[in-house]
Residue, then its C-alpha position, 0 to 999 in steps of 0.5 A: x826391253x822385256x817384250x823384246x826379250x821374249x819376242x826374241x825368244x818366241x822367234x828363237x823357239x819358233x826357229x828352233x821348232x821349224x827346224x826340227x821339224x824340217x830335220x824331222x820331216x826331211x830325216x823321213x822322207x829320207x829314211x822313207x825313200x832311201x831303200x828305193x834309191x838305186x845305188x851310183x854304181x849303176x850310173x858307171x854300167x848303164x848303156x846310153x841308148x846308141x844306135x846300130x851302125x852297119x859298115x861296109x868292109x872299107x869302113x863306108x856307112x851303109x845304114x843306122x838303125x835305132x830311134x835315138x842319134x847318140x854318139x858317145x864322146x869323152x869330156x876330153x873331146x869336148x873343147x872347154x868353151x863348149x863346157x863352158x857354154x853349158x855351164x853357163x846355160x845350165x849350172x854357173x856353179x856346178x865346180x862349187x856346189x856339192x850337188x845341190x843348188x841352194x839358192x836355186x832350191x829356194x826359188x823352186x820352194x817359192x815357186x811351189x808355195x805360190x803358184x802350186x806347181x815348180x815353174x823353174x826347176x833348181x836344177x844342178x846338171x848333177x840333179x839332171x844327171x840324177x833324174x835323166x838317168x834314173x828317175x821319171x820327169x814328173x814334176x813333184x815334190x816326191x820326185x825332187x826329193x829323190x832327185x837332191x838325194x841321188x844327187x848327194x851321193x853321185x857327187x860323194x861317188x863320181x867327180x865333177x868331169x865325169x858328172x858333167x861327161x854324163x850329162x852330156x852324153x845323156x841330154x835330149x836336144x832335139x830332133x832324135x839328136x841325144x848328146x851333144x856329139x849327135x846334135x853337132x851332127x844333126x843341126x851342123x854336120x860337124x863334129x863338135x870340136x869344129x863348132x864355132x862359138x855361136x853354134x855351141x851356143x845354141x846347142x847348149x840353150x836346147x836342154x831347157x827346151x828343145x822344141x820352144x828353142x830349136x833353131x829349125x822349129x823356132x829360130x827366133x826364139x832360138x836366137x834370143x836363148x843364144x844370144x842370152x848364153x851369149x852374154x852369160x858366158x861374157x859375164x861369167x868371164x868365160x868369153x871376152x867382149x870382142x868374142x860376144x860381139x861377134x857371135x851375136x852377130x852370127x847368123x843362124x846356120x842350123x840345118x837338118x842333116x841326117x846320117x850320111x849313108x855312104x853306100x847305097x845298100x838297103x837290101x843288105x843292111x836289112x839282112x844285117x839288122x835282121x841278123x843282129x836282131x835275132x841275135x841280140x832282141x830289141x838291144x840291137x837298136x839302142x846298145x851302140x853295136x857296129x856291124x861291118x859286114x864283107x861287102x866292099x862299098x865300090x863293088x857295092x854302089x857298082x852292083x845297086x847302079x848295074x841292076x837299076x841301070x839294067x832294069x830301067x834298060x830294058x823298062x825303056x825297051x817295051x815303050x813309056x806307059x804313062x804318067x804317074x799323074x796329072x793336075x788339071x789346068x784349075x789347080x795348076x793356076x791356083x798352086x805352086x808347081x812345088x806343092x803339087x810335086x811334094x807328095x810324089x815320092x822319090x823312087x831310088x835316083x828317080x825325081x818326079x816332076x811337074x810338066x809345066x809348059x812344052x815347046x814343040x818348035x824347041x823339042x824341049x819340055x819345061x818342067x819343076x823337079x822336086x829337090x831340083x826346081x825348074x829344070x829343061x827336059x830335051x827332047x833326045x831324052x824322050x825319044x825312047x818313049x814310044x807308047x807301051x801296048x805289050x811286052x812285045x808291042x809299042x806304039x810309033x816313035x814319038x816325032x815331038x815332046x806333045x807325041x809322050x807329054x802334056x801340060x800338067x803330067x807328072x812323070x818321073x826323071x833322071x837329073x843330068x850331071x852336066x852343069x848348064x851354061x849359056x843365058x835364059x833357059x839353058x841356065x836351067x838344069x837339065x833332066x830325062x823322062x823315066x819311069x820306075x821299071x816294073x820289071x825286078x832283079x837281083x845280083x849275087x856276088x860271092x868271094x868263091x873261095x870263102x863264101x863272103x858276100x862282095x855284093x848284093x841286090x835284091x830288087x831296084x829300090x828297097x823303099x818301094x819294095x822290101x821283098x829281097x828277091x837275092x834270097x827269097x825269090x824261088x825262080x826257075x834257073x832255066x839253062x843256067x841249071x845245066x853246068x851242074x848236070x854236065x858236071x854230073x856227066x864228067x865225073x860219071x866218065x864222059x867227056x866234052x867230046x862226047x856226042x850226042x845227037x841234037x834231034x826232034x825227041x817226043x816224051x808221052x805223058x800219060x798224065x797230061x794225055x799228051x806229048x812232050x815234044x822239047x825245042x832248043x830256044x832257036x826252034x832247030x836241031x843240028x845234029x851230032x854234038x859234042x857236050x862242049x859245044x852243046x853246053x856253050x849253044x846251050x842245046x835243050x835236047x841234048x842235055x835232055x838226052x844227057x840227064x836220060x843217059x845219067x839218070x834223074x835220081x842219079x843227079x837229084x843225089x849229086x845235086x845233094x853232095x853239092x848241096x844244092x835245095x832239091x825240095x822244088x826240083x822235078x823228078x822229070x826230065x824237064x830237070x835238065x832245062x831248070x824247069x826246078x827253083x832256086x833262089x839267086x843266093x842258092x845258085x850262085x852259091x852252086x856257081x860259087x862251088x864251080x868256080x872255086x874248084x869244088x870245095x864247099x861255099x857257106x856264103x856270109x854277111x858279116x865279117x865282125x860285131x863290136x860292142x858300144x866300147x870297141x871290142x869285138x865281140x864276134x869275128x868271121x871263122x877263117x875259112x880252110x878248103x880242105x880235101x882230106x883228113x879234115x876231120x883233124x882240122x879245128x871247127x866244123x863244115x856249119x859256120x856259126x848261123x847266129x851272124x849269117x843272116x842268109x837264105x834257107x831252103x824256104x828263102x827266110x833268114x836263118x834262125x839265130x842263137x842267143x848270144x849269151x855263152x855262144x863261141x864261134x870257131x876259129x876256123x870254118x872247114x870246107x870240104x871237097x864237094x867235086x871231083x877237081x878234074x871234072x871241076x877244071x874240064x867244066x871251067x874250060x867248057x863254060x869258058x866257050x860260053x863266053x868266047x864263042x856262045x851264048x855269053x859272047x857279050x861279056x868279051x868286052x871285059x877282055x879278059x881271059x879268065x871268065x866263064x859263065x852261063x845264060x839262062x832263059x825259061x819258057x816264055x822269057x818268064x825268068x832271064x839269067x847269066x852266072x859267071x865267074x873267074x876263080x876267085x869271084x862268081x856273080x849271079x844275075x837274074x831279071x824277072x816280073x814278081x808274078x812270073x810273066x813273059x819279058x818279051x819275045x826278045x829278051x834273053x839271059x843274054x839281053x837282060x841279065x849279062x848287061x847288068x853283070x858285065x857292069x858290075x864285074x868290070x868293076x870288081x875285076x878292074x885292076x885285078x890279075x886273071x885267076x884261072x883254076x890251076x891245072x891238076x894232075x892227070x889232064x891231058x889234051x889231045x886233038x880230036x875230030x870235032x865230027x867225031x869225038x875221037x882222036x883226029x887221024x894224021x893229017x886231019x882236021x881236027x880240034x884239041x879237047x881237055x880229057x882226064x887221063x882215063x876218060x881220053x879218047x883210045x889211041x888209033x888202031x888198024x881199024x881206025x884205018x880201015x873206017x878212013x879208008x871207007x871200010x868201017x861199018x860206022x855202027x858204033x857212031x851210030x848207036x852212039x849218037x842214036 
């Protein structure tokens, strides 16, 4: 009894000791590590890594930017058998506890002991919130212990719901998916409240191992890890008997599903994310800002497919150049037609695809189509390629398919819409040979009265090339320079009814020891010519003549009042024909000026910004046209170029300020820039240019209210069409990267009007003509075309628009005498001469 008595009291004392010591030891490293604990409170400030998301102004997804898919989302959106599903993966007793499992602290002790390193972990979820959120993921007991810890106090400092929203928000559960909202997305394109039971239960068997158990990567493994939170839901009495059965029995239906962009808008979301960069450094990418910019995404998608369309257009003009590939006959037999097709990239709405067999007596191609498979390609839709020589040259028209394609040719394609029909063959999809336009472009819409941007596109795909060519490009305008010259012309006194004389004119150059002899683009001359009809026939020589008469430095400062770049622009007369650079953005906001009746245009991208919890945080400054006395009105001429990500005069994005302290004006003040009369004159002139001119295309819009401008430069190196009504100007250019010639054929009015008359039937559609309102002191009086002066009675003659002062003098007895013959005609003369 006595050996028992002091066994008993050895073990106590040893009890005792170990215990003491463990409250010793533990008292140390407690008061060691303490000092280093951040404190809970952080936990409630800390931004979860949330991508940037940029939104059309109808609320459409054009882009997301960020590593990490994170969508945050409340325990109150989050169905309870879904919690439960975790739980039962994670932390059975996680509304028991109080932050740290026992039981579960033991099996990693052991582990420790016997194996050396922790196997299983212990975890609570509130461990994992601890360590997910503040601390490394080494595996050491010093890391732990700073685990439990931090684990006591978040469950003395936040409650259980708000714990386990942590957790949910914070978890990795693969494939860049963070949080359960994103990976109910990422692996079944559903939000997560409409997940069925099975599909919970494999996202809550992810944060154990998100690769070992993913369902994409291991879908076996998967499987087995779902079917076992199956069963512990049942047994932990969260699910009934009926309810396991039939969601073991569920197949797999994860999915990869990337974020569906529902505009295809890269160049702008580009100029969107730059801007937010600058302003907000590398937290643009993981603080959960929204961007919704001012583009509309129907007028939007309608400008990216206008441009493709038009450039592949014209790419079909010039003939079919060549495949983009070809497998020789060994490799064919000894691959699948889709392996051989997976490493051609997709170039925007372009598929390539293998040619694998040709039917000449059919006139039909068959061929594998990546992400399509076989597909039929007819011959009508091959008809175009003729073989491409030059720019003005092509080979004969093909009379077969073996005439553009042989076996083994890889090549680009269009898929058809129209679904097949029939039996065999033409059950297969049908497709039409392409090629990538190596010709580019751009469109540049803007809302005219407050500089909004209503589209843009700066090239035909942005993945094959990021250049922005709607603000960077610096192309000359060619003829769609001219209406800002004859704008000069009218407010300095003349009138659409001035004549000028539209004849040969030589210019010497004593620096080239040569002669400057300028054409119009027909070759001719025609005379006598009245500015309004010289501007809608878009005349060289007389608008050289015009810039003589005006002045080049006199139009280089009204080039400046309007604020127009004249960094690139000669001081030469070859002025007048666009011979200086703009950019697409820098003319069409020149356009812009025009068409809103001359106020100011400060073009912008983005409307607002928001923060990761709604607020907004930046707002577009209302815009006030302004002719007088502006300087009461609040803000100023600059909006704030912090969220403006646009042009300068060197075509790179404006500089940014912190965001830190910065305000934004309610207000942005546009200031008159032209004369509202000589502005409504140029309106009804460039009005003819699409009624009886050069833009005589854009008649199939049948509307009104529309006036515009071609361009085309020497050697059809750069094409262009700026057109407007009041309320909207679009700019339209079409070009080669490195200048080089389009084609004898090819114009402003074959290249870039297409495109614009796609994009703005669109833009236009629905809406009501918006004509510039008719100012005061604008009359209308019939004059001799031949002439420019007031038509005598009983002669023909035409009505012109003049301003008040400018109008032809009233008829005189010396009139008379000149219709009876008995003029001397000297004046026209030294008028037109």
């Amino acid at each position: 009894m006595s050996h028992l008595l002091r066994t008993s009291r050895l073990f106590a004392w040893l009890f005792l000791t170990g215990l003491s010591v463990t409250i010793i030891v533990t008292s140390g490293f407690y008061l060691y590590l303490r000092p280093g604990l951040p404190p809970v409170e952080q936990l409630l400030d800390i931004k979860l890594q949330t991508p940037l998301r940029v939104y059309s102004k109808d609320s459409k997804l054009i882009a997301e930017f960020g590593e990490k898919r994170r969508a945050p989302i409340t325990i109150e959106q989050i169905p309870t058998i879904q919690l439960q599903a975790f739980l039962a993966a994670e932390d059975a007793r996680f509304y028991e506890h109080f932050g740290v499992d026992i039981k579960g602290l033991a099996r990693a002790a052991i582990e420790l002991i016997s194996t050396g390193s922790i196997q299983s972990g212990g975890s609570t979820i509130t461990m994992q919130v601890a360590k997910n959120y503040f601390l490394s993921r080494d595996r050491t007991f010093i890391r732990k212990f700073n685990e439990i810890l931090l684990a006591l106090q978040i469950e003395r400092e936040l409650d259980k719901n708000r714990i386990l929203e942590l957790y949910l928000n914070k978890i990795y559960l693969g494939n860049r998916a963070y949080g359960i909202a994103a990976a109910a997305q990422v692996y079944y394109n559903k939000p997560v409240a409409e997940l069925s039971l099975a599909q919970m239960a494999m996202l809550a068997g992810l944060p154990k191992a998100p690769s070992a158990f993913n369902p994409l990567a291991n879908p076996d493994r998967a499987l087995i890890r779902r079917n076992w939170i199956l069963g512990r839901m049942r047994d932990l009495g969260f699910i009934t008997g009926d309810a396991y059965d039939l969601a073991v029995t569920a197949p797999l239906t994860a999915g990869y599903n990337a974020t569906d962009v529902e505009v295809d808008a890269d160049y702008v979301a580009e100029m969107a994310r730059s801007a937010i960069v600058q302003r907000f450094g590398d937290g643009a990418y993981t603080d959960g800002y929204t961007v919704t910019l001012t583009v509309d995404s129907l007028n939007q998608q309608t400008a990216t497919d206008a441009l493709r369309d038009g450039l592949e257009a014209y790419d079909r003009r010039h003939g079919f150049r060549e495949p983009i590939g070809q497998i020789d006959q060994e490799t064919l037999e000894e691959s699948t037609p889709s392996d051989l097709v997976v490493n051609y990239p997709r170039v925007a709405s372009l598929i390539p695809a293998l040619v694998t067999d040709i039917k000449d007596e059919m006139l039909s191609v068959r061929v594998h189509a990546r992400d399509i498979g076989d597909a039929v390609m007819p011959f009508d839709t091959m008809t175009w390629a003729r073989r491409y020589k030059t720019e003005d040259l092509r080979g004969p028209e093909p009379d077969k398919p073996s005439d553009v394609l042989a076996v083994g040719d890889v090549v680009y394609v269009h898929a058809n819409e129209d679904a097949p029909g029939g039996e065999g063959e033409n059950t297969l999809p049908t497709v039409a040979l392409a090629q990538v336009p190596r010709v580019e472009g751009a469109l540049i819409s803007l809302d005219a009265d407050n500089g909004a941007i209503q589209a843009l596109a700066g090239g035909y795909s942005f993945r094959q090339s990021k250049y922005n060519r709607a603000i960077q490009a610096k192309r000359q305008p060619g003829s769609t320079f001219k209406p800002f010259l004859y704008l000069n012309a009218l407010e300095k006194g003349m009138t659409p009814a001035t004549i000028y004389n539209d004849a040969p004119i030589v210019f010497d150059d004593s620096e080239l020891e040569t002669a400057w002899r300028p054409q119009n683009s027909s070759g001719q001359f025609y005379g006598p010519t009245r500015l309004r009809e010289a501007l809608y026939r878009s005349r060289n020589i007389v608008s050289i003549r015009l810039l003589r008469d005006v002045g080049i430095q006199e139009t280089l400062d009204y080039l400046k009042q309007l604020k127009i770049p004249v960094d690139n622009m000669p001081d030469d007369l070859s002025l007048s024909l666009g011979s200086g650079q703009l950019t697409p953005m820098e003319l069409a906001r020149g356009l812009a000026v025009i068409a809103n009746g001359g106020y100011d245009v400060q073009p912008y991208l983005i409307e607002n910004i928001k923060d990761i919890n709604g607020k907004t945080i930046y707002e577009a400054p209302e815009t006030i046209l302004c002719d007088r006395d502006c300087e009461d009105l609040a803000g100023e001429p600059t909006a704030p170029a912090a969220v403006e990500p646009l042009a300068d005069t060197a075509g790179t994005a404006q500089k940014t300020t912190p965001a830190t302290g910065e305000s934004t004006p309610e207000v942005r003040v546009m200031r008159r820039l032209a004369d509202e009369r000589s502005v409504y004159i140029l309106h009804s002139m460039m009005q003819d240019v699409i009624r009886r001119g050069t833009g005589r295309r854009a008649l199939a819009l049948g509307r009104t209210d529309i006036a515009g401008k071609t361009g085309t430069t020497n050697e059809q190196k750069d094409t262009w069409f700026a057109g407007f009504n009041h309320e909207i100007a679009t700019t339209t250019w079409v070009g080669f990267d490195q200048p080089a010639p389009l084609g004898r054929r090819e114009f402003g009015a074959s290249t870039a009007l297409p495109i614009w008359i796609d994009y703005m039937e669109v833009a236009l559609k629905g809406t009501p003509p918006a004509t510039m309102p008719r100012p005061n002191g604008i009359v209308n009086i019939r004059i001799n075309p031949e002439t420019g002066k007031r038509a005598r009675p009983g002669e023909d003659g035409v009505f012109e628009v003049f301003k008040e002062e400018d109008a032809p003098a009233p008829l005189t007895a010396e009139d008379e005498d000149e219709r009876n013959g008995n003029g001397s005609g000297d004046g026209l003369s030294r008028q037109i001469f």
